[in-house]
Residue, then its C-alpha position, 0 to 999 in steps of 0.5 A: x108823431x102823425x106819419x107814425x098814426x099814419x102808418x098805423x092806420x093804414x097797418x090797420x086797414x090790412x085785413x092780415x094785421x086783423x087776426x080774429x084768434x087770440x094768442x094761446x098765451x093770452x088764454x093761458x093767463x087769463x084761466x091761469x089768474x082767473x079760473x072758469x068758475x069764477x063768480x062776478x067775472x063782470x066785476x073785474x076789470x081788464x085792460x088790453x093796451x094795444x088792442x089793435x083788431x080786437x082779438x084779446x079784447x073779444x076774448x076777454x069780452x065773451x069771458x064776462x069780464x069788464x073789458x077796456x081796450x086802448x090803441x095807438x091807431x084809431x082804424x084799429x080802435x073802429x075794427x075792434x069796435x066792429x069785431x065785438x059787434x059782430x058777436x054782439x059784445x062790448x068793451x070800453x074802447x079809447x084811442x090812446x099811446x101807451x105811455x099816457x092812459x086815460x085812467x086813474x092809478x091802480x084802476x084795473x085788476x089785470x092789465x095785458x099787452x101783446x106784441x105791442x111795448x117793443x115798438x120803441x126805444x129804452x126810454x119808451x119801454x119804460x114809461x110803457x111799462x110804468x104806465x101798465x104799473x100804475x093803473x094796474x091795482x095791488x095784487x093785481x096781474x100783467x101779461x106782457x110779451x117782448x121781443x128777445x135779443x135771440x129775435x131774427x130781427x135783431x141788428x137788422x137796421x140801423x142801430x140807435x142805442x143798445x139793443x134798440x134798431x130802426x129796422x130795414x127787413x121788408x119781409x114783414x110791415x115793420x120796414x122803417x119802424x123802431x124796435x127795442x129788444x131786451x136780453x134776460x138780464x133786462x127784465x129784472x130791470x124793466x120791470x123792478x117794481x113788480x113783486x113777481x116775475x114769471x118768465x117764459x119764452x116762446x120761440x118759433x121757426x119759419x123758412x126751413x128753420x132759417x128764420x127764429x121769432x123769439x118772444x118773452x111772455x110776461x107774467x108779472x104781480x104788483 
């Protein structure tokens, strides 16, 4: 568990792991669920689990909303503190995994997390996707984006359970790290508790078209 913080932390230390603009996925659900007119934005409650730099949890911030922000690294936590300083916002910040949050059941209205619950095994995911459950409120809205098994990372290390790879690609910072995958026919069973489900997929090359990235975006309703 510390040589992971310890890696984290020094990801962290990286001013490329610190990208200031929010993913435009990420605005997209925030004014699909919650329209720009919207009164008493200060009121509802919004969670980043994995706020790494910060990025999300500015956005939400410079919105009007009561923003919370968690992360595994706490370099990460002090450099999104810094972030929302810079533009003279606040947000309630906690160094925290994200299979154990420091918060009461059903606390939040809306509850995100990008690129984050796929650093794991199955068992992993799971508790991290129960945990987004449990303090998300009824009729209360996630956004949630995983890698696919369509991924170029897939298969790309060493193979601990099905779908589930410590990875060897040095291309990236993600040498050495777990990585859980899921296929279409997962999400259904990831994410069963939940009324809804609305699945996207976002998809991208890189290297003359050698390279694929391919994301599930999540929209799912309690």
């Amino acid at each position: 568990m510390n040589s992971l913080v310890n890696k984290w932390n020094k990801l962290h230390q990286k001013s490329l792991l610190r990208t200031k603009y929010p993913s435009e996925s990420v605005v997209r659900f925030m004014n699909s669920c919650f329209p720009a007119d919207l009164k008493n934005r200060h009121n509802i409650k919004i969670l980043d689990i994995g706020c790494g730099g910060g990025r999300h949890v500015k956005l939400f911030a410079e919105n009007g909303f009561a923003t919370y922000g968690v992360d595994f690294s706490s370099t990460g936590i002090k450099h999104t503190n810094k972030f929302l300083d810079e533009y003279d916002l606040t947000a309630k910040l906690e160094n925290s995994t994200m299979i154990d949050l420091p918060y009461e059941n059903e606390y939040f209205d809306a509850v995100i997390s990008f690129g984050v619950f796929y650093y794991t095994d199955s068992v992993g995911m799971k508790k991290s996707i129960g945990e987004l459950y449990r303090v998300l409120k009824m009729n209360g809205k996630a956004f949630i984006n995983l890698r696919t098994i369509n991924d170029y990372r897939f298969g790309k290390g060493k193979e601990l359970e099905k779908n589930t790879f410590i990875l060897d690609i040095k291309e990236t910072n993600e040498f050495n790290m777990t990585l859980h995958f899921l296929s279409e026919q997962d999400i259904n069973e990831y994410f069963a508790g939940f009324k809804s489900i609305n699945l996207e997929k976002n998809e991208f090359t890189k290297n003359n078209l050698k390279i694929l990235n391919s994301d599930w975006l999540i929209t799912a309703g309690k």
